[in-house]
C-alpha positions in Angstrom: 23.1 -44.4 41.7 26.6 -43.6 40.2 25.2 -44.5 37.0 22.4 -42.3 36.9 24.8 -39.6 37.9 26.9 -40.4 35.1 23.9 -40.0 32.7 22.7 -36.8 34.2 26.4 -35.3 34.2 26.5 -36.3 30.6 23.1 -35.0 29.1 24.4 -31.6 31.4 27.4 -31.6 29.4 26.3 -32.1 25.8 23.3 -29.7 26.9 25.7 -27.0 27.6 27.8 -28.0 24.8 25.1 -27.5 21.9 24.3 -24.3 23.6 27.9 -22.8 23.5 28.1 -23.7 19.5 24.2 -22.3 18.9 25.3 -19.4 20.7 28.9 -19.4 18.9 27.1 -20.2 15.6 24.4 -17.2 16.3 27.1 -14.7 16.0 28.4 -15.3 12.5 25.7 -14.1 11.3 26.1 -12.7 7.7 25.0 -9.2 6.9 23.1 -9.1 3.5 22.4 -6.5 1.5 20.2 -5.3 -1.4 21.2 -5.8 -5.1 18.9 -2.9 -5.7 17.3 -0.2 -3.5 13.3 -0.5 -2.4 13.0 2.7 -4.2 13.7 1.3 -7.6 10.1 -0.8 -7.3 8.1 0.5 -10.0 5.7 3.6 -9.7 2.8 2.0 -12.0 2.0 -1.9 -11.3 -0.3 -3.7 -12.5 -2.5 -0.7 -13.3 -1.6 1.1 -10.0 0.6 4.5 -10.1 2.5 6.1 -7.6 0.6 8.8 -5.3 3.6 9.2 -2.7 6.1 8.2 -0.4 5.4 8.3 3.3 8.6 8.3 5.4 8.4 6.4 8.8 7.8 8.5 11.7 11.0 8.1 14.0 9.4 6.1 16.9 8.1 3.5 14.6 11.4 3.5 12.4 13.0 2.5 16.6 10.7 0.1 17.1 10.7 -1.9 13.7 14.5 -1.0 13.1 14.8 -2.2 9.2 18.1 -1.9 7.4 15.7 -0.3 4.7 12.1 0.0 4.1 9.6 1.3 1.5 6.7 3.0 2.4 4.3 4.5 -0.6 0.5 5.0 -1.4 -0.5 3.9 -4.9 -3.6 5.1 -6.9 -6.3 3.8 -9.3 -9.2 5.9 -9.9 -10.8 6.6 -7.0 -8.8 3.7 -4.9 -5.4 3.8 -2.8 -3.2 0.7 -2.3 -0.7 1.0 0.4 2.4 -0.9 0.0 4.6 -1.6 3.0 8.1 -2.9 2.6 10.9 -3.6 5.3 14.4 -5.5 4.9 16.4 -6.5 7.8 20.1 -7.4 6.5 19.9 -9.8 9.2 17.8 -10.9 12.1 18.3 -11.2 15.8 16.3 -10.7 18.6 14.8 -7.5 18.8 15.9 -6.7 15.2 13.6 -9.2 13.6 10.6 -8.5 11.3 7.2 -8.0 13.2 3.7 -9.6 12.6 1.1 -7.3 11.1 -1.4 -9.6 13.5 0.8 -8.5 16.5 1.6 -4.9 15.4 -1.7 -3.8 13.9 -4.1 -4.6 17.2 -1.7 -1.6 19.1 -2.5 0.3 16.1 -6.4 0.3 16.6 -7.0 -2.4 14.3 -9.3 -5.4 14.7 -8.0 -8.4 12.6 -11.8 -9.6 12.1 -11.1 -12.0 8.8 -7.9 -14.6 9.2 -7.2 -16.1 5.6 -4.7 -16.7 2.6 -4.8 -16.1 -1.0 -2.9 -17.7 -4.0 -0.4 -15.2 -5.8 0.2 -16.8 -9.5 4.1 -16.1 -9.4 7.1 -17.9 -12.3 4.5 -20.7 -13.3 3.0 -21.4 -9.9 1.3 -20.0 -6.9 2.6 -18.9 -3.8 0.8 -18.3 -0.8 0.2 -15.3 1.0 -2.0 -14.2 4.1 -5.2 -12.2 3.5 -6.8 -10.9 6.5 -9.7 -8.8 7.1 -9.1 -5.5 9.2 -11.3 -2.8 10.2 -10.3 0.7 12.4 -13.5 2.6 13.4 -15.8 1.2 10.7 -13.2 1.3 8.0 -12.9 -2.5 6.9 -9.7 -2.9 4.7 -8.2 -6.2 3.1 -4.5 -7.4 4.0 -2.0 -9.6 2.3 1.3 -9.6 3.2 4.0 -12.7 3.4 7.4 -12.7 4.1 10.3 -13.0 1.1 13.8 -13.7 0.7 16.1 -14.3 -1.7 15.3 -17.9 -1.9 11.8 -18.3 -0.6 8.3 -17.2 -0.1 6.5 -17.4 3.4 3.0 -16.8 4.5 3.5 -18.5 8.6 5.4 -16.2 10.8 6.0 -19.7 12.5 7.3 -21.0 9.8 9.4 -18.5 8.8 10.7 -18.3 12.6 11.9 -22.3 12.2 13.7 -21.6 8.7 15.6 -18.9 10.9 16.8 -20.7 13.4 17.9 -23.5 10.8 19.6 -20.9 8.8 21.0 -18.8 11.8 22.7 -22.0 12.7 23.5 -23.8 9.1 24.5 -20.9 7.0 24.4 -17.5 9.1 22.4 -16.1 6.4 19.2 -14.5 8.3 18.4 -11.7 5.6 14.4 -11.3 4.6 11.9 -9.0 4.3 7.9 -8.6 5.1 5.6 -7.0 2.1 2.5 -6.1 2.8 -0.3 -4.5 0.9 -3.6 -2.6 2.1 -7.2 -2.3 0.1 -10.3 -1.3 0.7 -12.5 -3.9 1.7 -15.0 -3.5 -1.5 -16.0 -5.8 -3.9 -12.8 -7.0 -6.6 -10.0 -5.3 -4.4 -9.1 -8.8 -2.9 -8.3 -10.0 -6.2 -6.1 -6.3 -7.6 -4.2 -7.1 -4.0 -3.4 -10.3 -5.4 -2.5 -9.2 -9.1 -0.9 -6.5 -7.5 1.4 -9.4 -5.5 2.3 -11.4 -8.3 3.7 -8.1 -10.5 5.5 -7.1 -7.4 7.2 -10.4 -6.3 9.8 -10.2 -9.1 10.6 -6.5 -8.8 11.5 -7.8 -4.8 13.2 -10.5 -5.7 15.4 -8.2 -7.8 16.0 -5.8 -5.3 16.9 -8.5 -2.7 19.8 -10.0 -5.3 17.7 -13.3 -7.7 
């Protein structure tokens, strides 16, 4: 009996223990910024030019509260590409970047198509979610993934472990979500995903590699 106790007074212990230093460790977080504003991504890529910039209304810039974000319409011919960009110099609860599958839905979207697409990037491919949408008969295609200064992620699940890890290894919790909207017509799928790969670099100078 006094034995048991003695374990179950221990594990107590070094429970409460590892939750003062994740808590202690969560609070060092390190604000990043960007080596180069959003703005300077390029207003013609990869055969797209810039229509215009749509600022965030003020109760969606509350609820995603980025340090920065990007917001712009892109045109070729008779085709728009929207282009959705928020950094968060560092993430916390509350302040962390949100799912298009979780945000979208509220929006009147239907996620009807769940897939991922491979974005030829520095010699490689990189993967990316695509998903189908549609909003009152509109179908559109979706690719977005999540980018840091050091990494590419499609899995909000993933990218929610490498958080924690670096929350408690290195404090450096800095990232962004990219997304990028089509029209669900035949070849847009595949100028999303040339699109992608001719935007990747231009993020990955604005976040600081």
């Amino acid at each position: 009996m006094v034995l048991r106790t003695s374990f179950s007074f221990i594990g107590t212990t070094l429970l409460l223990i590892g939750t003062i230093f994740a808590s202690t460790l969560a609070e060092h977080r390190v604000s990043e910024s960007l080596a180069e504003p959003l703005s300077g991504i390029g207003p013609d890529i990869s055969g797209w030019t810039l229509a215009f910039d749509t600022p965030l209304s003020a109760p969606t810039l509350r609820a995603l509260k980025p340090t920065s974000y990007l917001a712009r319409t892109y045109r070729k011919g008779s085709f728009n590409l929207d282009l959705f960009v928020a950094f968060y110099a560092q993430q916390r609860a509350g302040e962390s970047m949100h799912s298009p599958k979780h945000c979208l839905p509220g929006s009147g979207w239907e996620i009807w198509n769940h897939g991922s697409a491979l974005v030829p990037f520095n010699g490689k491919q990189v993967t990316v979610n695509q998903y189908g949408i549609e909003n009152m008969g509109a179908r559109m295609i979706m690719v977005y993934w999540y980018q840091s200064k050091s990494r590419i992620i499609a899995s909000e699940y993933l990218a929610k472990l490498i958080l924690a890890r670096d929350t408690l290894l290195t404090g450096h919790t800095g990232g962004s979500i990219v997304r990028i909207i089509v029209p669900d017509v035949p070849g847009m799928a595949q100028e999303a995903t040339r699109f992608a790969s001719a935007l990747i670099p231009q993020m990955q100078r604005c976040l600081g590699k």
